[in-house]
N, C-alpha and C positions, 0 to 999 in steps of 0.2 A: 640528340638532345630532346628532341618534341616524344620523342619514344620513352625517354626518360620520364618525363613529365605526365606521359600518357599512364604509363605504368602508375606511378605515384598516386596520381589521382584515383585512379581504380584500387589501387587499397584503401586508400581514405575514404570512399567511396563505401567500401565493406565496411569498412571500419565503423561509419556512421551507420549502416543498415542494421550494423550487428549490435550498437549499441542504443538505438532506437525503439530494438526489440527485448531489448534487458528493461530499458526502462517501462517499457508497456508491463514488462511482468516483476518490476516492484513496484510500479502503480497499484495494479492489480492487488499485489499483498499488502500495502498499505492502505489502501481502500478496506480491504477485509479486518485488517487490524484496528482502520479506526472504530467497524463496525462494531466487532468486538466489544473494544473499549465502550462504547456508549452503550452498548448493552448491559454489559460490568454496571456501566456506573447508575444505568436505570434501576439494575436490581440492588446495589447499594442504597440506594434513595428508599424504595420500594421498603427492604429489612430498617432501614432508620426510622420508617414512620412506625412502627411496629414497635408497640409501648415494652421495655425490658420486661419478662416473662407473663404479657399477655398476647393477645392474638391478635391481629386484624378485627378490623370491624369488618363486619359482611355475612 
């Protein structure tokens, strides 16, 4: 029975290791995406101030 239980836990075991490391790498991709995204929406801002068919001041 304690062998049973030994067993068990050493999967669950993996099982946490191996799903602690997925989440590190959609961390990762979600960290990139939001960057992304705020970059998108700096340059949306950015073309909004930009009077319809003139240019930037500068």
């Amino acid at each position: 029975m304690l062998g049973l239980l030994e067993a068990r836990e050493k999967k669950v075991q993996e099982e946490v290791a191996r799903l602690r490391e997925e989440a590190e790498r959609v961390r990762a991709a979600l960290d990139a995406a939001e960057s992304t995204l705020a970059r998108l929406s700096e340059a949306r801002d950015t073309v909004a101030e930009v009077p319809p068919g003139g240019s930037a001041p500068g």
